[in-house]
MARBA-3410 file (N, C-alpha, C, O; in Angstrom, 1 decimal):
152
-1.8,22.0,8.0,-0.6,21.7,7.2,-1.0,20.9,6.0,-1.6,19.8,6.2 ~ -0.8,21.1,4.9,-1.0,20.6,3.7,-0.6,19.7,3.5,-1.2,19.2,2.6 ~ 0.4,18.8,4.1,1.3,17.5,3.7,1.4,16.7,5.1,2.3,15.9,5.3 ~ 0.5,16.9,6.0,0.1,15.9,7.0,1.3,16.1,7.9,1.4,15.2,8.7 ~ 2.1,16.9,8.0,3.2,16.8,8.7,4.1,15.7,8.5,5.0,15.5,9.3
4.0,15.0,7.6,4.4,13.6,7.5,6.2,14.0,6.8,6.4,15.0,6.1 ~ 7.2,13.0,7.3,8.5,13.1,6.5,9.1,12.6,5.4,10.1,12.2,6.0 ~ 9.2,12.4,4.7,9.9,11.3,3.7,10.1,10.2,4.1,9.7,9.2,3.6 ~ 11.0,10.1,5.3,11.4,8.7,5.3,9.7,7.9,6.0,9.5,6.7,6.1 ~ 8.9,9.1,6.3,7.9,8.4,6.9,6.7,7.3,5.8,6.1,6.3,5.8
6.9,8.6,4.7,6.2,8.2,3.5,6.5,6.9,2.8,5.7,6.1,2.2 ~ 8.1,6.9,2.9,8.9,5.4,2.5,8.6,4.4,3.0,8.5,3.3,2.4 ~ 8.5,4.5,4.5,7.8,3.7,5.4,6.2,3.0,4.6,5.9,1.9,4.4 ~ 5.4,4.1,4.4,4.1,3.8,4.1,4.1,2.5,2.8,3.4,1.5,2.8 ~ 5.3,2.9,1.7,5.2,2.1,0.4,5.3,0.8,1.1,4.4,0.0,1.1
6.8,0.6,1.7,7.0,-0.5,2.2,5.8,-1.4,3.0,5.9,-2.6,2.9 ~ 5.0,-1.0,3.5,4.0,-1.5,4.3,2.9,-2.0,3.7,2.1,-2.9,4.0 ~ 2.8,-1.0,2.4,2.1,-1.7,1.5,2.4,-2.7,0.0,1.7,-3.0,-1.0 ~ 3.5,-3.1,0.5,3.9,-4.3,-0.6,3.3,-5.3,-0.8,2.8,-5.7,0.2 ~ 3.0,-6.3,-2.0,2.7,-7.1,-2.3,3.4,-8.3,-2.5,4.6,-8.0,-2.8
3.2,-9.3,-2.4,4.0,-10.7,-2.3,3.3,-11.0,-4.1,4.1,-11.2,-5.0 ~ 2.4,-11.1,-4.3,2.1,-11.2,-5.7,0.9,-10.1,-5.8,0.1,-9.6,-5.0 ~ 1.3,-9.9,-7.2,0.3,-8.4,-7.4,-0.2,-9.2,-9.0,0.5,-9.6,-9.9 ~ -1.5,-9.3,-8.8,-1.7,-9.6,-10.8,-3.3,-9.0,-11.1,-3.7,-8.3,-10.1 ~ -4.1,-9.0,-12.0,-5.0,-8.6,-12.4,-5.8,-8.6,-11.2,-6.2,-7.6,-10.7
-6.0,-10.1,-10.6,-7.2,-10.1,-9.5,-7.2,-9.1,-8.5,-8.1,-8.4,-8.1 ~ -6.0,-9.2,-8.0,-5.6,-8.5,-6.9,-5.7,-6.7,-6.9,-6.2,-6.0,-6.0 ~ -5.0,-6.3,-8.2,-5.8,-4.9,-8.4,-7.1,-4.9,-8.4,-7.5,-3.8,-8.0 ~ -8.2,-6.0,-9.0,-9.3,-5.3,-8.9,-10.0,-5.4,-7.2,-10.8,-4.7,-6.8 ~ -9.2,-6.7,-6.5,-10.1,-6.6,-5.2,-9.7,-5.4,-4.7,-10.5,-4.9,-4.0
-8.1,-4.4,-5.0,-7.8,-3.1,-4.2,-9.0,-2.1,-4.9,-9.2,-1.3,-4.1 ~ -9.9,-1.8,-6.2,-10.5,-1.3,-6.4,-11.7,-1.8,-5.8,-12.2,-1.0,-5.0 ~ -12.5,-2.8,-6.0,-13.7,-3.1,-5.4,-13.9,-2.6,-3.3,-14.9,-2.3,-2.7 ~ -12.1,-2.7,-2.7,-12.1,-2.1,-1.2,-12.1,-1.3,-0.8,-12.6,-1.0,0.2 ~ -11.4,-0.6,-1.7,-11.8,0.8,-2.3,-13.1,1.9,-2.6,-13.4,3.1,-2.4
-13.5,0.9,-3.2,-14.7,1.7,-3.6,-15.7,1.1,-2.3,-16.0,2.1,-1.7 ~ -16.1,0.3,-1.9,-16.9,0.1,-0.9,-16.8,0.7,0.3,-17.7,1.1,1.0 ~ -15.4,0.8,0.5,-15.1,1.9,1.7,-15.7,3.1,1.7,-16.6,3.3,2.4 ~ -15.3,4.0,0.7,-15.7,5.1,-0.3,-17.4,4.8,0.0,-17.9,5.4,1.0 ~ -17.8,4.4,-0.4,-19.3,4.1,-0.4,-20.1,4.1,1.0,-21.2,4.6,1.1
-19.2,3.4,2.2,-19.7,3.1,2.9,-19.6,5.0,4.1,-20.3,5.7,5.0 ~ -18.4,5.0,3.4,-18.0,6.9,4.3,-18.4,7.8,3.5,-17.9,8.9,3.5 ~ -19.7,7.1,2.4,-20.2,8.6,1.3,-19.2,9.8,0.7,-19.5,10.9,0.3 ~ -18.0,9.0,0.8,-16.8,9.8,0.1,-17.2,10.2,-1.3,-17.5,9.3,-2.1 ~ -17.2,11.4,-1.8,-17.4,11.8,-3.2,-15.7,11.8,-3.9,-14.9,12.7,-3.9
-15.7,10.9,-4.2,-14.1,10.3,-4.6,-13.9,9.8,-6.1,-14.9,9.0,-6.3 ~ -13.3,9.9,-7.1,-12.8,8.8,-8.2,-11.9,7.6,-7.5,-11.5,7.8,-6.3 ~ -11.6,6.8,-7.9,-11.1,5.8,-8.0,-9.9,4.8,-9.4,-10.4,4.0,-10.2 ~ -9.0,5.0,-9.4,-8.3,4.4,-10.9,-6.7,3.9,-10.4,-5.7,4.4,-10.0 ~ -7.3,2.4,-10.7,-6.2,1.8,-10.4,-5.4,1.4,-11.5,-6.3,1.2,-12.4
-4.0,1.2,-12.2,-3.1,1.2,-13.0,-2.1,-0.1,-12.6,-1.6,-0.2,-11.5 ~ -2.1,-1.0,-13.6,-1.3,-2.3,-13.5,0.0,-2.6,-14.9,-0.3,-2.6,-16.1 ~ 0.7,-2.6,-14.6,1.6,-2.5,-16.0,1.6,-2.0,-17.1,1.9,-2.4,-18.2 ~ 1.0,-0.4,-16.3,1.2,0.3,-17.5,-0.5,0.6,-18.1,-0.8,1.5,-18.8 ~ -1.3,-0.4,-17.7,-2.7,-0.2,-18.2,-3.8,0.0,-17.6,-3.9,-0.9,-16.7
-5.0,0.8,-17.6,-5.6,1.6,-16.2,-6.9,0.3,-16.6,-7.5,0.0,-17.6 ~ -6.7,-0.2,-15.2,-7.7,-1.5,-15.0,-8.9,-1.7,-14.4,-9.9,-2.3,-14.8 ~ -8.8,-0.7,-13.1,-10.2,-0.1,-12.8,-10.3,1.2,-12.3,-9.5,1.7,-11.5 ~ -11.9,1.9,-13.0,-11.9,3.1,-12.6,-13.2,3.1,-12.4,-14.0,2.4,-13.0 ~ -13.5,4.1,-11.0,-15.1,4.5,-10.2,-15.2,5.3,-10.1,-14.2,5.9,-9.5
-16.5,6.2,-10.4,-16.4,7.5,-9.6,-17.9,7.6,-8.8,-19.0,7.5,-9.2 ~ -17.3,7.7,-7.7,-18.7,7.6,-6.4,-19.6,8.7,-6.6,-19.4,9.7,-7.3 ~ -20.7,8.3,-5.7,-21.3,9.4,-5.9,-21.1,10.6,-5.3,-20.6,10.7,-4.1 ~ -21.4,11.9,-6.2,-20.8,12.9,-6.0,-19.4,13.4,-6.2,-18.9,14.4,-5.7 ~ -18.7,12.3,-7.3,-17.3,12.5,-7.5,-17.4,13.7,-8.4,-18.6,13.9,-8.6
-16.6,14.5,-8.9,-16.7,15.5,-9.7,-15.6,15.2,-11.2,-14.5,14.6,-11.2 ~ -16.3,15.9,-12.5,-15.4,15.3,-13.7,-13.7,15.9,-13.6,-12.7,15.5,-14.3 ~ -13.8,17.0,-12.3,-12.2,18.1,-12.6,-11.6,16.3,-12.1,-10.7,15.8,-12.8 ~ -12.1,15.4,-11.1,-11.4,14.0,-10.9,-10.3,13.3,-11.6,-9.3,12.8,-11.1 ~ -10.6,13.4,-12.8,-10.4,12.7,-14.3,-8.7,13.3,-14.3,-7.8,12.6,-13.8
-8.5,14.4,-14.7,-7.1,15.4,-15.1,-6.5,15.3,-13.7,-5.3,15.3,-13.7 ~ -7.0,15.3,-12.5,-5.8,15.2,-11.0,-5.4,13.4,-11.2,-4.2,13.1,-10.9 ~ -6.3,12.3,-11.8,-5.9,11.6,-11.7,-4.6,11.0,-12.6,-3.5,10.6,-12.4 ~ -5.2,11.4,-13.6,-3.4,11.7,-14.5,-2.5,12.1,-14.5,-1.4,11.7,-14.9 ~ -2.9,13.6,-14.0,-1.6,14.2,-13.6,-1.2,13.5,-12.2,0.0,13.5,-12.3
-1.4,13.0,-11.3,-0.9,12.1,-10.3,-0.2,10.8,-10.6,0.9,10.4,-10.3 ~ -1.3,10.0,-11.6,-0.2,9.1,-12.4,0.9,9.1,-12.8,1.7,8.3,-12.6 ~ 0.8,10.4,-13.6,2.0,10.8,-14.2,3.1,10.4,-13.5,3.9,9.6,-13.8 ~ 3.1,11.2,-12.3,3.8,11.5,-11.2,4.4,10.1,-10.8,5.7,10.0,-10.9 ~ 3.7,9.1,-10.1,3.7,7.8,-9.7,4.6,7.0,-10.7,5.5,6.2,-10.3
4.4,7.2,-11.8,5.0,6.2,-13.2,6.2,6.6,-13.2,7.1,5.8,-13.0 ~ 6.7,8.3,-13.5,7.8,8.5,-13.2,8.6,8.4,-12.3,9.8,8.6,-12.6 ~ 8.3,8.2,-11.0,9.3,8.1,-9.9,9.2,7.0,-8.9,9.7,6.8,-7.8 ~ 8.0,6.1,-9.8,7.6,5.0,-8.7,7.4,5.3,-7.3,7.0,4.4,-6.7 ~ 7.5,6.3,-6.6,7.0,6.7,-5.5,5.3,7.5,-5.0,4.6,8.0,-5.9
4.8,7.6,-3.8,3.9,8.2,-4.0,3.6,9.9,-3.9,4.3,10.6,-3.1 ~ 2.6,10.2,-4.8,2.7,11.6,-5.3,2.8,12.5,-4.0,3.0,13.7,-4.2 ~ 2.8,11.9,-2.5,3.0,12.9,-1.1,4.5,12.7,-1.0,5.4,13.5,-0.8 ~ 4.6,11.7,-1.1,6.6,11.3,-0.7,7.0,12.6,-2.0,7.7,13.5,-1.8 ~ 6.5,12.5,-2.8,7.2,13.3,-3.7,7.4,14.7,-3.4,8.4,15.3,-3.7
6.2,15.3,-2.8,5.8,16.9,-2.4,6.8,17.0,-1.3,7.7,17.8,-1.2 ~ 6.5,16.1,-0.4,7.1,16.4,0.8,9.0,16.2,0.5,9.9,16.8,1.1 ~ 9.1,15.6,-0.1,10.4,15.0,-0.5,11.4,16.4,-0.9,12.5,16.7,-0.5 ~ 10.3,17.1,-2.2,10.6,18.5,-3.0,10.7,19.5,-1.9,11.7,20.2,-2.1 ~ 10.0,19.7,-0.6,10.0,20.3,0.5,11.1,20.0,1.5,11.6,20.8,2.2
11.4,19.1,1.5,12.6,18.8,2.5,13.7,19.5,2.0,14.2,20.4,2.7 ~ 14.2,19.0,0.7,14.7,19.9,-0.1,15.4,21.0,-0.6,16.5,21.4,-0.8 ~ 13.9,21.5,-0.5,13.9,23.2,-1.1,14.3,23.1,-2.3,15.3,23.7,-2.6 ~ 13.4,22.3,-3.3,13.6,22.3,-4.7,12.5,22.6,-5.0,11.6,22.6,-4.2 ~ 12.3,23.0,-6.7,11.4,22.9,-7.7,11.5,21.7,-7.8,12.5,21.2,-8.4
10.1,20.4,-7.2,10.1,19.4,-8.0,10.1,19.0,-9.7,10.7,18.2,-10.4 ~ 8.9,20.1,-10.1,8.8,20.2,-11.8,9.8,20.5,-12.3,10.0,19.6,-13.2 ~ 11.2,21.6,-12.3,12.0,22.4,-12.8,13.1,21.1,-12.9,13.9,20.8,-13.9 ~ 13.1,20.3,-11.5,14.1,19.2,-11.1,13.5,17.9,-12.5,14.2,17.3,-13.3 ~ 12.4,17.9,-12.3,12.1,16.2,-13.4,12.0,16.8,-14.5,12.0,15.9,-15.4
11.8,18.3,-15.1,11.9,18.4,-15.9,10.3,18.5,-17.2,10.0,18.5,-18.4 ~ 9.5,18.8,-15.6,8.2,18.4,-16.1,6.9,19.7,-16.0,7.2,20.8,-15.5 ~ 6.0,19.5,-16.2,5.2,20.9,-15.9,4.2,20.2,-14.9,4.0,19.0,-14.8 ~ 3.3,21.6,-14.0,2.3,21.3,-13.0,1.3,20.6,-13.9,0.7,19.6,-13.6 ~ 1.0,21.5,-15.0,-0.3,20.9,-16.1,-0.4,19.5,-15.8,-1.4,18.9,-15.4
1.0,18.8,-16.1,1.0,17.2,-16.8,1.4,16.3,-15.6,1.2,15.1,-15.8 ~ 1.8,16.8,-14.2,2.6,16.3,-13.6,2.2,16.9,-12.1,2.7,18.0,-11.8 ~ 1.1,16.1,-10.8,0.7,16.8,-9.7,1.7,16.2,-8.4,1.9,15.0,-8.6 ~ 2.1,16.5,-7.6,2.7,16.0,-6.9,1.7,16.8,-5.4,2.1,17.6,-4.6 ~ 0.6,16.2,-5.6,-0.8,16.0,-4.5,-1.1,14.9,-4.2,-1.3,14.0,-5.1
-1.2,14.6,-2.6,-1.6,13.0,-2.3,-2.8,12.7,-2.6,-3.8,13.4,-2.5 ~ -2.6,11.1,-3.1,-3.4,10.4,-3.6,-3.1,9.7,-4.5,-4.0,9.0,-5.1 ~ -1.9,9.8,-5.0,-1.2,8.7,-6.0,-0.3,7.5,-5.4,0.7,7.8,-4.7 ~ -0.5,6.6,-5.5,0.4,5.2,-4.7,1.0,4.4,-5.0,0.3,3.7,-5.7 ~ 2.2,4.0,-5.0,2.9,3.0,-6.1,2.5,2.0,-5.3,2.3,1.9,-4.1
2.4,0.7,-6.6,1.6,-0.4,-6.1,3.1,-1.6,-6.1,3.3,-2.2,-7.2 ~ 3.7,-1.9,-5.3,4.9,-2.5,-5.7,4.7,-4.0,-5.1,3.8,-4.3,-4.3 ~ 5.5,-4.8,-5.5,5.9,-6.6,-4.9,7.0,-5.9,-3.7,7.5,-4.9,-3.4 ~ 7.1,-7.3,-3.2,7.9,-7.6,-2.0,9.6,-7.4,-2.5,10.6,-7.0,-1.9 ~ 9.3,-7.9,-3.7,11.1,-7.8,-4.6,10.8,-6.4,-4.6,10.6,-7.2,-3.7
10.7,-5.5,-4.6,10.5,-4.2,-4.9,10.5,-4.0,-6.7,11.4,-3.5,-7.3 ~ 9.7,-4.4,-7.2,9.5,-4.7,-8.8,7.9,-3.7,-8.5,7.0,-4.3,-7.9 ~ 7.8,-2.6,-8.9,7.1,-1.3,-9.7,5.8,-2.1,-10.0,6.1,-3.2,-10.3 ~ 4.4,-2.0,-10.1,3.5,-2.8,-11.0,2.9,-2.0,-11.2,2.3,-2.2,-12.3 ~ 2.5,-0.8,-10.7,1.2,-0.2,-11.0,0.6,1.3,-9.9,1.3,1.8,-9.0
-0.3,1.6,-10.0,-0.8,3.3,-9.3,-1.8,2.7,-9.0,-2.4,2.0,-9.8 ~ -2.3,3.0,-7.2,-3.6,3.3,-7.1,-4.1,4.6,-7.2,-3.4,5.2,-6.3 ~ -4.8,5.3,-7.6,-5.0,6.7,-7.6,-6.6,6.9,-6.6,-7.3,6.1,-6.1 ~ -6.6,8.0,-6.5,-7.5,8.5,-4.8,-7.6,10.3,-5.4,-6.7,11.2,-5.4 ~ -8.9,10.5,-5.9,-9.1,11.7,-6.2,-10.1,12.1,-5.8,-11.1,11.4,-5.7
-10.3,13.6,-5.2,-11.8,14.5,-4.6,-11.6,14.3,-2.8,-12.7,14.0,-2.2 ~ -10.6,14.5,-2.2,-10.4,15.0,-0.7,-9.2,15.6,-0.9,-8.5,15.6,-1.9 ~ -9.2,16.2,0.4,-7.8,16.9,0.4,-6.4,15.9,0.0,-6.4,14.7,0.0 ~ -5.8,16.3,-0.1,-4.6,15.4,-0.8,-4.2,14.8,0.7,-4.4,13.6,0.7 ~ -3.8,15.0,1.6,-3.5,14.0,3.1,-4.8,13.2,3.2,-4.6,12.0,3.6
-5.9,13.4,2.9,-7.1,12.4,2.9,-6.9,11.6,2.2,-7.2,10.5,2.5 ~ -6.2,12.1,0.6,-6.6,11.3,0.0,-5.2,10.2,0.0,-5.2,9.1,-0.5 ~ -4.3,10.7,0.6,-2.7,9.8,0.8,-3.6,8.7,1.7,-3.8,7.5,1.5 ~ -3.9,9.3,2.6,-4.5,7.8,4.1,-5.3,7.1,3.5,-5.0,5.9,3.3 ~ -6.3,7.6,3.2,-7.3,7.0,2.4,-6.9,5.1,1.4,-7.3,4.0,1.3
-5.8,6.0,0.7,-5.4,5.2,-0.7,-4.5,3.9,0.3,-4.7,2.7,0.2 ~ -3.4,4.6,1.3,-3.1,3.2,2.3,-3.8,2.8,3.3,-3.2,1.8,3.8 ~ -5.2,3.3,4.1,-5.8,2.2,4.7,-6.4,1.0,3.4,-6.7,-0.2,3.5 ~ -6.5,1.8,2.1,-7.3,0.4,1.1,-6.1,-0.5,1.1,-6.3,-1.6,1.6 ~ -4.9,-0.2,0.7,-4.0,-1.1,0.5,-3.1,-1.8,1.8,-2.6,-2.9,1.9
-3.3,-0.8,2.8,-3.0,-1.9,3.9,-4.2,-2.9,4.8,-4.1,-3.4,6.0 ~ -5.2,-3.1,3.9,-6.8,-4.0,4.5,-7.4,-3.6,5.5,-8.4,-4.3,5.9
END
């Protein structure tokens, strides 16, 4: 199954679990540096690009990452920026549904992926800060993947 079997409200579950009590520069970079070491340590051929107010703060690409990395990672951002949610809540969300998510936001597949591995990075107030992005596994790898980093 493509989307982990996982439900929406399960996915909503996931954000919530990964909230932050204060989120600022440092703290995005320790979720990239846990990130990438993890990645390193399971020889994951992965990118890595984390996003903080709008501005991409850290980016890795492990060994064996591949350059197609770069365009999933945007187009997943995309995704994350517009709906503050993560790019699997979104798929599965369009699936529950029975919608065209693109036709619905208004947006194209080109510009806009709704494949796991995009993560909204939010506070405890539920106040938006930023994307972890998780590129080069299957998209359910790369959903778990992106919240075991952020849940430690």
């Amino acid at each position: 199954m493509t989307t982990g079997g996982f439900s929406s409200a399960q996915l909503l579950e996931h954000e919530a679990s990964t909230a932050f009590e204060n989120l600022d520069l440092t703290t995005a970079l320790e979720i990239g540096e846990r990130a990438s070491a993890l990645g390193i340590e399971r020889n994951l051929p992965i990118t890595i690009a984390i996003e903080l107010d709008g501005e991409e703060v850290f980016r890795r690409a492990l060994p064996g990452a591949s350059d197609e990395h770069a365009g999933w990672i945007t187009r997943k951002s995309n995704v994350v920026n517009l709906t503050h949610h993560s790019t699997m809540y979104e798929r599965v969300k369009s699936e529950e549904e029975e919608i065209d998510w693109h036709a619905v936001q208004g947006v194209a597949d080109e510009t806009h992926a709704i494949h796991g591995g995009g993560f909204p990075l939010i506070t405890t107030s539920g106040d938006f800060r930023g994307v972890l992005l998780i590129s080069g596994l299957p998209q359910v790898e790369d959903h778990l993947f992106a919240l075991e980093v952020l849940n430690g």
